[in-house]
N, C-alpha and C positions, 0 to 999 in steps of 0.2 A: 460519869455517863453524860456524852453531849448530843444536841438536837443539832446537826448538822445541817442549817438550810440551802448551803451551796457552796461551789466554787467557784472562781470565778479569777481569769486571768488579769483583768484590771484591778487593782486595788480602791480605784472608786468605785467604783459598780457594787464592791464586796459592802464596802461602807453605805452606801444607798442601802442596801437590802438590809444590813445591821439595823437604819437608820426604823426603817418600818417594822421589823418582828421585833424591835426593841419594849413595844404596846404589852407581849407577851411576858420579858422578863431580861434580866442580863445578860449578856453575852461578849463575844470578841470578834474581830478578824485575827486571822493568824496566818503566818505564809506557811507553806510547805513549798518543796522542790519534789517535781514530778518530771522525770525523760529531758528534765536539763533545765524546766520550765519552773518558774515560777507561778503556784495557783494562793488565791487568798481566800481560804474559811472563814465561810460565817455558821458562829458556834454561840446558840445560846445553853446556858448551863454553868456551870456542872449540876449534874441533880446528885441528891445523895440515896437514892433506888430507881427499881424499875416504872413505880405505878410514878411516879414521879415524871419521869422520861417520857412514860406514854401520854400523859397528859400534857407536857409542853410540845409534844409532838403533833397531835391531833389539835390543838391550839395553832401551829405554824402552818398546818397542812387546809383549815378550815379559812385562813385568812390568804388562799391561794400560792404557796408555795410545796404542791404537790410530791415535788420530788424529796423533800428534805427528809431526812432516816437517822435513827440513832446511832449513836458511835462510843465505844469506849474507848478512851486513849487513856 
């Protein structure tokens, strides 16, 4: 289970955001291919449950990254 805080088409940008929810806990950028496109995740986690997830979530979301959501991959 990961706290997904964004995508983002530049790879620096992804790194910036890493750089700040890092205060939260570990994480990565990771690329995916999306419509042909390269997007780069930033993913902190993994948690090993749910109360776990919601709590780094609401932690990501309270330091102005509104849009980030959990994901299981």
């Amino acid at each position: 289970i990961w706290g997904q805080v964004g995508a983002f088409y530049a790879e620096t940008s992804a790194n910036v955001v890493l750089k700040k929810v890092s205060v939260i806990g570990a994480g990565e950028v990771s690329s995916v291919n999306r419509l042909g496109k390269t997007l780069y995740r930033v993913r902190l986690g993994p948690t090993t449950d749910v109360v776990a997830a919601d709590n780094l979530l609401d932690k990501v979301i309270n330091i102005g990254f509104g849009g980030a959501r959990i994901v299981v991959d």
